[in-house]
C-alpha positions in Angstrom: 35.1 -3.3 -6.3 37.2 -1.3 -8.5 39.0 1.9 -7.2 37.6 3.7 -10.1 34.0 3.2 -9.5 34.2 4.7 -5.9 36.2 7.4 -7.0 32.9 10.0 -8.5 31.5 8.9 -5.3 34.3 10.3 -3.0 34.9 13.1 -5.2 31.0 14.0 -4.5 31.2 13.8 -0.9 34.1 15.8 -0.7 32.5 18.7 -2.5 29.4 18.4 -0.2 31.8 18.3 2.5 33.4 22.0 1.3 30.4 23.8 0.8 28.7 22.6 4.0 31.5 23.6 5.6 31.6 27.2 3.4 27.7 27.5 4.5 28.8 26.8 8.3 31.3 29.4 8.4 29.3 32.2 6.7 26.6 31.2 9.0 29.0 31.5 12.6 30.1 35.1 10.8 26.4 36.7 10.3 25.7 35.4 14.4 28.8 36.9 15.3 27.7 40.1 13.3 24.5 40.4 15.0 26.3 39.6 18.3 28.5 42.6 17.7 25.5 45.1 17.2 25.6 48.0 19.4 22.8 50.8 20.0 23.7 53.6 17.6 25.3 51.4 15.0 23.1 51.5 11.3 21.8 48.4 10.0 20.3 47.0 6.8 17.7 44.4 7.3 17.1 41.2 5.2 14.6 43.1 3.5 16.2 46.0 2.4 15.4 48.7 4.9 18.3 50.9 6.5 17.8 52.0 10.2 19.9 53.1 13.4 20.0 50.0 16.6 17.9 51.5 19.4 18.1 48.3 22.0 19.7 44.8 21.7 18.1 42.1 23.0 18.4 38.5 23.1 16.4 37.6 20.5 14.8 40.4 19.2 16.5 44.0 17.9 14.9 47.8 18.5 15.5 49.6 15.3 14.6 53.5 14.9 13.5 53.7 11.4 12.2 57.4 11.4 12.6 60.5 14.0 9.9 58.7 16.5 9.6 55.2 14.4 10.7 52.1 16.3 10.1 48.3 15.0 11.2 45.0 16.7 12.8 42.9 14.2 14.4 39.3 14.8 18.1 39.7 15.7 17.7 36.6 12.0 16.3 39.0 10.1 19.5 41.9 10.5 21.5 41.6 6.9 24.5 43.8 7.5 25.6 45.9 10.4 27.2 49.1 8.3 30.0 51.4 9.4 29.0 55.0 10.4 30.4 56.3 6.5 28.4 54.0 4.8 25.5 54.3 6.7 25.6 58.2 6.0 26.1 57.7 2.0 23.5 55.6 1.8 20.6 57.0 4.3 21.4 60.8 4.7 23.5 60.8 1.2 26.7 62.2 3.2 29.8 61.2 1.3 33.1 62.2 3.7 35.0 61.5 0.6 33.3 64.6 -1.0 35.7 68.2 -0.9 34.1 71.3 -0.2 36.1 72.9 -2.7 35.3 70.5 -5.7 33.5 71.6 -8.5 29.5 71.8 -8.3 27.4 70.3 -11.2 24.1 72.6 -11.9 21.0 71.4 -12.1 20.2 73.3 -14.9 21.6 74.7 -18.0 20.7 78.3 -16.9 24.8 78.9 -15.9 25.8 77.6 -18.9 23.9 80.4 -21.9 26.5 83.1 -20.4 23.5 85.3 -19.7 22.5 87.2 -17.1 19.3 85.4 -15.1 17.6 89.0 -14.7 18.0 90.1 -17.8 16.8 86.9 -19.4 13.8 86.5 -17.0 12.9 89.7 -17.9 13.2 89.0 -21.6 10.7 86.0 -21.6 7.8 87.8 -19.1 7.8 91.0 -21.6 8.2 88.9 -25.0 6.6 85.4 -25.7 8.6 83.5 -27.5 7.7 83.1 -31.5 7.8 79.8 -32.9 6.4 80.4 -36.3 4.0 78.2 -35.5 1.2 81.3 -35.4 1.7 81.8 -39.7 1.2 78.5 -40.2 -2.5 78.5 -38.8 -3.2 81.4 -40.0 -2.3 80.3 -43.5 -3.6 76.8 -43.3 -7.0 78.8 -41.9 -7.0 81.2 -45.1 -6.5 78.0 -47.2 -9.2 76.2 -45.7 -12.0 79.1 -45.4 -13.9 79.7 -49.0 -13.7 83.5 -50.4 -16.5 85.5 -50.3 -19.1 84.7 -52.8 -18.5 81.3 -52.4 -20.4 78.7 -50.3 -19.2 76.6 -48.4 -18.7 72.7 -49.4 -18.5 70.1 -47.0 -15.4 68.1 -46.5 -14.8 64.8 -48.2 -14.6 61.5 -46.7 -13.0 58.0 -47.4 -16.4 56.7 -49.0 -17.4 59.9 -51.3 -15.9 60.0 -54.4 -14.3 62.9 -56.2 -17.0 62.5 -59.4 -20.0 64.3 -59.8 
């Protein structure tokens, strides 16, 4: 046989080769994760949910979920083991990176309209607020009722015609 018939052939073994051995290494790095787990430490499971290590079994892992929530998971089913920062971002929303003396965002515009909160609140409970929709009914009510004298003719529809 030619040298360059076997040649795709060795070329796809050696790729199979690399990723099994890729696969095999990722895999010895997640036991050794799990292995490493200590009660106290936060975890994020294969399914998405963030808890704090209670116990550490053999096979099995004691997670408290909630003040007085524990669940037994499979040490298989632990995604990540996170550090004690990241853990607080994400669960308690804690950022250590955050100064106390950094500029707060409002949640509302009420600090930006450079008027005082009293004085405005008192504003709106004595005044309602006119938005000129109140002339418009009234004139679109005049317009629609017939004077006096009159009677009254009933409204038109899509079938009626305007001849009489």
């Amino acid at each position: 046989m030619n040298t360059l018939t076997l040649l795709p052939f060795i070329v796809l073994i050696g790729a199979m080769f690399l990723m099994t051995r890729s696969a095999k290494r990722k895999q010895s790095q997640a036991a050794q994760m799990r292995n490493e787990m200590q009660p106290g430490t936060g975890v994020r499971t294969i399914g998405g949910m963030y808890a704090t290590v209670k116990e550490v079994s053999e096979d099995t892992v004691l997670l408290d979920a909630a003040p007085g929530v524990h669940l037994i998971f499979a040490k298989n089913s632990i995604g990540a083991v996170l550090s004690d920062d990241e853990y607080n971002r994400i669960v308690h929303g804690i950022d250590p990176d955050l100064k106390d003396d950094d500029a707060v965002v409002p949640d509302d515009a009420s600090s930006l309209t450079g008027t005082d909160e009293s004085a405005a609140d008192d504003a709106s409970v004595d005044q309602p607020i006119d938005l000129g929709k109140k002339d418009v009914d009234a004139q679109d009510d005049a317009a629609d009722e017939p004077a006096a004298g009159e009677a009254a003719e009933p409204k038109k529809t899509d079938g009626e015609s305007d001849a009489k």
